[in-house]
TIBARO-626130 format. One record per atom (N, C-alpha, C): residue number from 1; chain; atom name; x, y, z. Coordinates in Angstrom, 1 decimal, decimal comma. Layout:
BEGIN
k/c/a/px/py/pz
NUM/A/CA/X/Y/Z
...
***
This chain:
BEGIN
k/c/a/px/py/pz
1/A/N/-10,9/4,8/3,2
1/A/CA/-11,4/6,0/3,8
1/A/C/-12,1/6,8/2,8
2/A/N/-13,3/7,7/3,3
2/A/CA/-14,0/8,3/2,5
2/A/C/-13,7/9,7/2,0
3/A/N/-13,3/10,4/1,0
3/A/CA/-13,2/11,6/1,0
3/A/C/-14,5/12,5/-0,2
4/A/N/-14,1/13,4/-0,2
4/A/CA/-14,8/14,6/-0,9
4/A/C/-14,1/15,6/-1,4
5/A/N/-14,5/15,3/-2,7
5/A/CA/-13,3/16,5/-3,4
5/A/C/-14,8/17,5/-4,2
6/A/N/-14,6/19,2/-3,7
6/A/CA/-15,8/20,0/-3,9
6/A/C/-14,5/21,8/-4,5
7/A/N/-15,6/21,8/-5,4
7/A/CA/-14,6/23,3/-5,8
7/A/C/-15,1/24,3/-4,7
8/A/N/-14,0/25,6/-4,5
8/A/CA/-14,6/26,1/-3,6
8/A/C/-15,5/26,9/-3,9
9/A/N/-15,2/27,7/-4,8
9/A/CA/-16,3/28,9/-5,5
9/A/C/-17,4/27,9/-6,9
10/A/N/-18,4/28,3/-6,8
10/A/CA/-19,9/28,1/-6,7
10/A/C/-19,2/28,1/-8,7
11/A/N/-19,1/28,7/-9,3
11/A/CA/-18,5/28,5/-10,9
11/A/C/-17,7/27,8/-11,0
12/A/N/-17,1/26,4/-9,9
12/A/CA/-16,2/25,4/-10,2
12/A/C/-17,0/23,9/-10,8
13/A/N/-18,2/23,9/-10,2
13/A/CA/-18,6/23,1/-10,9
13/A/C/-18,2/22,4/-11,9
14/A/N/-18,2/22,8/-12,7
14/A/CA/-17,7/22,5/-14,4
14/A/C/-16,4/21,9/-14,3
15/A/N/-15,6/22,4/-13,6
15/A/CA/-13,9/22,0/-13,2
15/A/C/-14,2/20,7/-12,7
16/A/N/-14,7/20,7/-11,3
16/A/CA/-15,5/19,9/-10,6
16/A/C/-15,7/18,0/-11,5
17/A/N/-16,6/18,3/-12,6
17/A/CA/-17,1/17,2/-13,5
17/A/C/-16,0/16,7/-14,3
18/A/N/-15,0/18,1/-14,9
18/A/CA/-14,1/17,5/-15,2
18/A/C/-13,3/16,5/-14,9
19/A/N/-12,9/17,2/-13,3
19/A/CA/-11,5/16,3/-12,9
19/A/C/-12,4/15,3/-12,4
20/A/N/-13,9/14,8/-12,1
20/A/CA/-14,3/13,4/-12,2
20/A/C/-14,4/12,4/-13,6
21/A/N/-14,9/13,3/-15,1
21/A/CA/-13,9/12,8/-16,1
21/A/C/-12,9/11,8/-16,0
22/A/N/-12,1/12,9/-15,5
22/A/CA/-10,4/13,0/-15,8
22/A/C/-10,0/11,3/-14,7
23/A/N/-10,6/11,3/-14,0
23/A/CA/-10,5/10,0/-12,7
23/A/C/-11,1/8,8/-13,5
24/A/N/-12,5/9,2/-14,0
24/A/CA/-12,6/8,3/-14,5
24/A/C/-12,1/7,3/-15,9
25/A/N/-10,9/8,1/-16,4
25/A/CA/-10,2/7,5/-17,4
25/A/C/-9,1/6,8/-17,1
26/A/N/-8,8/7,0/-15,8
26/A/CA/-7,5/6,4/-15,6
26/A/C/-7,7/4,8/-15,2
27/A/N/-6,8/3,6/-15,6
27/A/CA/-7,3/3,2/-15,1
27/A/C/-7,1/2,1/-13,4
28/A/N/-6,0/3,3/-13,1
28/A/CA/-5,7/3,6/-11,5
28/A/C/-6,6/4,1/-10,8
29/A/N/-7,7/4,3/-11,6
29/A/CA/-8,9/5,4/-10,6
29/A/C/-8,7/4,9/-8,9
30/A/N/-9,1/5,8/-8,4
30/A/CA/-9,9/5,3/-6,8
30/A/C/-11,1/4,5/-7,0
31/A/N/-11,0/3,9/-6,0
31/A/CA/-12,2/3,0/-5,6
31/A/C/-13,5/3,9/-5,0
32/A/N/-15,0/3,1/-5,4
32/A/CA/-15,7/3,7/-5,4
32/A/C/-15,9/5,5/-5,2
33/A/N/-15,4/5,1/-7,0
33/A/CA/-15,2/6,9/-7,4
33/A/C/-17,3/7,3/-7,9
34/A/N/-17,3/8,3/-7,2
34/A/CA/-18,9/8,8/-7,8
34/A/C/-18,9/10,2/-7,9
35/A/N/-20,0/10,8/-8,8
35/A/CA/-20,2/11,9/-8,9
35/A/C/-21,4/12,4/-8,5
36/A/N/-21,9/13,3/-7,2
36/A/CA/-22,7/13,4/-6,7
36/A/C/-23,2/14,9/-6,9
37/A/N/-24,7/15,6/-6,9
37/A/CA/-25,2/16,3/-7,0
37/A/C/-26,0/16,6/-5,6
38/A/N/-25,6/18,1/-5,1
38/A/CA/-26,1/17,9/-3,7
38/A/C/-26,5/19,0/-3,4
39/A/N/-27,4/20,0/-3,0
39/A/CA/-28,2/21,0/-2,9
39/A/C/-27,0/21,4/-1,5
40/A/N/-26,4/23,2/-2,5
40/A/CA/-25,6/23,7/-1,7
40/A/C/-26,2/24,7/-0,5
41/A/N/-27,3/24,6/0,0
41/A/CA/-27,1/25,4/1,0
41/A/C/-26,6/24,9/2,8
42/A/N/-25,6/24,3/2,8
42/A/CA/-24,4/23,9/3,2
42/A/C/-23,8/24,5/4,7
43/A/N/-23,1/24,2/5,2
43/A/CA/-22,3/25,1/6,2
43/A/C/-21,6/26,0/5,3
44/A/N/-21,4/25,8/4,6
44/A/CA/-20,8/27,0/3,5
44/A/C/-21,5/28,1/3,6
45/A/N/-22,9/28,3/3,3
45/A/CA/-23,9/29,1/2,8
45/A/C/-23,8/29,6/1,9
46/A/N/-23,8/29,0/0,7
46/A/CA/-23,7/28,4/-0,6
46/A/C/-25,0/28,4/-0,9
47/A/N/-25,7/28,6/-1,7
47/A/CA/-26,7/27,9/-2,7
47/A/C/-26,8/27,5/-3,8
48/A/N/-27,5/26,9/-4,4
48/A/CA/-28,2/26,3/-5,4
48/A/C/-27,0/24,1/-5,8
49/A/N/-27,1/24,2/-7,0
49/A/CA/-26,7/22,3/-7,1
49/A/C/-25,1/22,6/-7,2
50/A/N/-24,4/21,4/-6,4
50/A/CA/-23,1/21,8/-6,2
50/A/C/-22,4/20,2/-6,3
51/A/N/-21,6/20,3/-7,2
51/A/CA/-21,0/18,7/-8,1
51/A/C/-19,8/18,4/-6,9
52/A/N/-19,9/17,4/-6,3
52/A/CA/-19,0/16,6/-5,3
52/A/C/-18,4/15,2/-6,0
53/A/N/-17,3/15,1/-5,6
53/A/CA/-16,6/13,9/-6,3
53/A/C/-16,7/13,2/-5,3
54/A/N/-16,7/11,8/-4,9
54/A/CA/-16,8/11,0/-3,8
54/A/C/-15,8/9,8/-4,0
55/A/N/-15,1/9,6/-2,9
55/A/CA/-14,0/8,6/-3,3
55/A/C/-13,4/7,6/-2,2
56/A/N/-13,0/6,8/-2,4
56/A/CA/-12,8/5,7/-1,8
56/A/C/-10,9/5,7/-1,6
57/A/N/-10,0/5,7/-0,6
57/A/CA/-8,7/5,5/-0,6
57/A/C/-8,2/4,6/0,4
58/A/N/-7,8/3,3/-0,2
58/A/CA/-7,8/2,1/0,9
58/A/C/-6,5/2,0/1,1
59/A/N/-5,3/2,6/0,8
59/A/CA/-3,7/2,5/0,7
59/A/C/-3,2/3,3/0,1
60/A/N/-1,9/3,2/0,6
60/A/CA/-0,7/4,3/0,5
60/A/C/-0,5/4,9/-0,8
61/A/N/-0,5/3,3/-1,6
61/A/CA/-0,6/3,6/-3,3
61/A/C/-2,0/4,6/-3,8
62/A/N/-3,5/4,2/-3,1
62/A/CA/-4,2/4,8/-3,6
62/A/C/-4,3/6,3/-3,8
63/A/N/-3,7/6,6/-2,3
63/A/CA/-3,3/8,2/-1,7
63/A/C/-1,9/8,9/-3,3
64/A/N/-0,9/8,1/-3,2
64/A/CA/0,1/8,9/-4,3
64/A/C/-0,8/9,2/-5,4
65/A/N/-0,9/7,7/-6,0
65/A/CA/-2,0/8,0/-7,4
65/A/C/-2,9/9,1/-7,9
66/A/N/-4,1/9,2/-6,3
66/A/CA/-5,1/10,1/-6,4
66/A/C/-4,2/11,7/-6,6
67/A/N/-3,1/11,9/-5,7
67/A/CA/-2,5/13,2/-5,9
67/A/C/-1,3/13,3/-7,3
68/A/N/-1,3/12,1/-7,9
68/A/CA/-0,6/12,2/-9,1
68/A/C/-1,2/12,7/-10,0
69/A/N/-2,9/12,2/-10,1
69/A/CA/-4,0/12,3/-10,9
69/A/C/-4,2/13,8/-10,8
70/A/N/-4,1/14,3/-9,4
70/A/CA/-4,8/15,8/-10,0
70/A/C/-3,4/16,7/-10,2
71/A/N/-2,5/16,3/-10,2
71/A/CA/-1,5/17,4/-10,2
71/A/C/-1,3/17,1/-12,1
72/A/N/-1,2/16,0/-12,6
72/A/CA/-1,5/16,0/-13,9
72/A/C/-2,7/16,7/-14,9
73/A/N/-3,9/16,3/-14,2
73/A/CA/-4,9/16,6/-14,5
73/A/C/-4,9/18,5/-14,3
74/A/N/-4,0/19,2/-13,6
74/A/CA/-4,4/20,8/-13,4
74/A/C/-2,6/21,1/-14,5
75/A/N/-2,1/20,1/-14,8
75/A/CA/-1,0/20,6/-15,9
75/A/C/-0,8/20,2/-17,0
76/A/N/-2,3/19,7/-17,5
76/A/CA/-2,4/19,1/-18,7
76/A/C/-2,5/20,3/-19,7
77/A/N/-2,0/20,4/-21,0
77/A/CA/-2,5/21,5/-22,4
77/A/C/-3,6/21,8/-22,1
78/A/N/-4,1/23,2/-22,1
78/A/CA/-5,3/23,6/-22,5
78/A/C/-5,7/24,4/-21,7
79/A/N/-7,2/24,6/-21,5
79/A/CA/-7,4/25,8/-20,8
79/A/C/-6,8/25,3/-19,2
80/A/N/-6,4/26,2/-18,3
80/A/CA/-6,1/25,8/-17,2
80/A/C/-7,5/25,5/-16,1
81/A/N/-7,7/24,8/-15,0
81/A/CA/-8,9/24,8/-14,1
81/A/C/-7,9/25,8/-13,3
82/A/N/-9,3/27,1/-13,0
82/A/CA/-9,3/28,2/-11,9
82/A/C/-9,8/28,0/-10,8
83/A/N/-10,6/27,0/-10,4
83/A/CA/-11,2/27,0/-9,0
83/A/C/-10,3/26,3/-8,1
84/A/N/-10,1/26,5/-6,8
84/A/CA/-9,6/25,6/-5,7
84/A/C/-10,6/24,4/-5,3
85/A/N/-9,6/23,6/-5,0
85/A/CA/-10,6/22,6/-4,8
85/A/C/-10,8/22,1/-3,1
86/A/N/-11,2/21,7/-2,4
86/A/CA/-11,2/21,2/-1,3
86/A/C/-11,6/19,6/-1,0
87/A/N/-10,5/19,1/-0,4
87/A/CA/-10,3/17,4/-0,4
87/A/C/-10,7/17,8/1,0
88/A/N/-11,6/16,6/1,4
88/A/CA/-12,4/16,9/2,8
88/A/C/-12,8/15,2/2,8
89/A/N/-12,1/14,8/4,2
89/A/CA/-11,9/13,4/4,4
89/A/C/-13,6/13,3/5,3
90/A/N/-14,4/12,1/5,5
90/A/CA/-15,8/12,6/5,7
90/A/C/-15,7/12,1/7,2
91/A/N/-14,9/11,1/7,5
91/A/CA/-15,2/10,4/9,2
91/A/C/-14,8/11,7/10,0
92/A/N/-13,7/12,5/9,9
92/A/CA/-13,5/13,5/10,9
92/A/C/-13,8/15,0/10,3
93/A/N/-13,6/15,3/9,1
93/A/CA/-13,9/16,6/8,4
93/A/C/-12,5/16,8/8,6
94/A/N/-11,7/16,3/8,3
94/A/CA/-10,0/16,6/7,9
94/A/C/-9,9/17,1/6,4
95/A/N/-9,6/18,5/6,4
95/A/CA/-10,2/19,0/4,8
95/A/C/-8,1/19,6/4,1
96/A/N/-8,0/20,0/3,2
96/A/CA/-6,7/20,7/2,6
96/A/C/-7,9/21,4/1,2
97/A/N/-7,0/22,7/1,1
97/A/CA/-7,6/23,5/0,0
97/A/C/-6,4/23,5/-0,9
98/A/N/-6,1/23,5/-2,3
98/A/CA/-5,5/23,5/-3,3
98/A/C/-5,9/24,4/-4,4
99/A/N/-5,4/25,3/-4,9
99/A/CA/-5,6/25,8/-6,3
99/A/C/-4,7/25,6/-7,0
100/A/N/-3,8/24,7/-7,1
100/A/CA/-2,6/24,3/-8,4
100/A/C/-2,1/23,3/-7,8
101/A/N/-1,1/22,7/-8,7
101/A/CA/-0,2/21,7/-8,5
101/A/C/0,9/22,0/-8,3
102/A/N/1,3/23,5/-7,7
102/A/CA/2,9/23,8/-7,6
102/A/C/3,8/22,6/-6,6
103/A/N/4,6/22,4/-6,2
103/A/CA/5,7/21,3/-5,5
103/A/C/5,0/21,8/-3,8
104/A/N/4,8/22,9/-3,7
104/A/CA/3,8/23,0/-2,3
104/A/C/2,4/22,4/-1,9
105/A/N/1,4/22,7/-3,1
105/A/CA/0,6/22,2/-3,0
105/A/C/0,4/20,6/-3,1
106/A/N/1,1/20,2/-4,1
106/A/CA/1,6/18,1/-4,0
106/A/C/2,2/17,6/-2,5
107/A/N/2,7/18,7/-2,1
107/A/CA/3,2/18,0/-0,6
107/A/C/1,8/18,2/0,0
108/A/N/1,3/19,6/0,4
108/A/CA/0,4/20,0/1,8
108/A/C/-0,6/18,8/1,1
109/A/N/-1,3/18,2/-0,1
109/A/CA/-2,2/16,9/-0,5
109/A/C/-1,5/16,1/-0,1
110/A/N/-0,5/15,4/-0,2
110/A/CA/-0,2/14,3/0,2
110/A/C/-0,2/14,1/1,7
111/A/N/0,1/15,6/2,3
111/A/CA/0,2/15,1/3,9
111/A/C/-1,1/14,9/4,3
112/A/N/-2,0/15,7/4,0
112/A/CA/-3,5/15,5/4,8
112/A/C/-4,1/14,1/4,2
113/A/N/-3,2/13,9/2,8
113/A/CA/-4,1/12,6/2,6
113/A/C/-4,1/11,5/2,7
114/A/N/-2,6/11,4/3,7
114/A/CA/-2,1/10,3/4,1
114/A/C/-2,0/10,4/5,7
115/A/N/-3,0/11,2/6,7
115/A/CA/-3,2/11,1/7,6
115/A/C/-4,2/10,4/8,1
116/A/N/-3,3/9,8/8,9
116/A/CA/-3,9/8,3/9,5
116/A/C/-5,5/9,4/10,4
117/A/N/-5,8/8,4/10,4
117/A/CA/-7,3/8,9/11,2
117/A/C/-6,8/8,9/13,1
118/A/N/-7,3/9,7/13,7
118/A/CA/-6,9/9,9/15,3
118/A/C/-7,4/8,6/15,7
119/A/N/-6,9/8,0/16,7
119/A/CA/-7,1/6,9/17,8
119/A/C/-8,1/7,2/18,4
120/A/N/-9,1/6,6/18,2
120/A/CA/-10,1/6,9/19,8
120/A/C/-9,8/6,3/21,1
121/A/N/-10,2/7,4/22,0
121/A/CA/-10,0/7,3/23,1
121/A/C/-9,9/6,2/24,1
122/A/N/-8,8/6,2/24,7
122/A/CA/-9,0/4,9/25,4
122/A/C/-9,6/4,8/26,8
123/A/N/-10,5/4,0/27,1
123/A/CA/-11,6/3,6/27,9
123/A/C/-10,9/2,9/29,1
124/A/N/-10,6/3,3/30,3
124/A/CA/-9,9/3,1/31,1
124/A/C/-11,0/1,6/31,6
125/A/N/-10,0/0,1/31,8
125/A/CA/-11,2/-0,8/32,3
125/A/C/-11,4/-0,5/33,4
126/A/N/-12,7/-1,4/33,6
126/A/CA/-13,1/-1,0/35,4
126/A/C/-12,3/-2,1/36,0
127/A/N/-12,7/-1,5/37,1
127/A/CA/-11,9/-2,1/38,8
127/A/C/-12,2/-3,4/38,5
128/A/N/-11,5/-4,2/38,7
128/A/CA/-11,9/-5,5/39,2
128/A/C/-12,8/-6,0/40,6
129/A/N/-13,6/-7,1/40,6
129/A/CA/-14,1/-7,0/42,3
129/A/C/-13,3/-8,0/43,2
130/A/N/-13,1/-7,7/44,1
130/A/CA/-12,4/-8,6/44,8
130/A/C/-13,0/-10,0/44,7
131/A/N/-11,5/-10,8/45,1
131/A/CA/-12,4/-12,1/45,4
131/A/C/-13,1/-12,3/46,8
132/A/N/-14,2/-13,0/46,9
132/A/CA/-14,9/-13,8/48,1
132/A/C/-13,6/-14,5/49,2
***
């Protein structure tokens, strides 16, 4: 499943490339991890270049990992990352906002990120025709 990890405020960028860095050293990474450059004027209404993480999560394991990764990655030494980030799954726009790793925000990530995708609808068959 495809997701999108984007900071929310326009000076997260930087945070943004980091925690793509930070992914790309592990070497648990997610599958087909990229770092994309994408002109922000958006449903947001945002402007100017705005750094998206793009990610691939095919299992249960990949889901823990990815949220092991960032809850490490925002409580590592050093300066702390200030921006929230927004995990935004791309087939339905199933999104969660996060600004830390507290024991709240690791759960409310894990739940959205391990939500199965909705059922599509089911298509009632048609009538049969009688026999002759």
């Amino acid at each position: 499943m495809r997701w999108e990890i984007r900071a929310v405020v326009e000076n997260g960028t930087a945070e943004v490339v980091d925690f793509y860095r930070w992914l790309r050293s592990d070497e648990g990474r997610p599958e087909a991890l990229t770092l994309e450059s994408r002109a922000q004027a958006d449903a947001d209404g945002l402007m100017g270049p705005l750094e998206v993480v793009s990610l691939a999560l095919t299992h249960a394991e990949a889901v823990a990992n990815l949220v092991m990764l960032y809850a490490n990655w925002r409580l590592t030494p050093g300066p702390r990352p200030t921006a929230a980030f927004t995990f935004r799954r791309a087939a339905d726009g199933l999104s969660v906002t996060v600004d830390g790793a507290s024991d709240e925000d690791v759960r409310r990530l894990m739940a959205v990120l391990s939500t199965p995708l909705p059922s599509p609808p089911t298509v009632p068959a048609p009538p049969s025709a009688p026999l002759p």
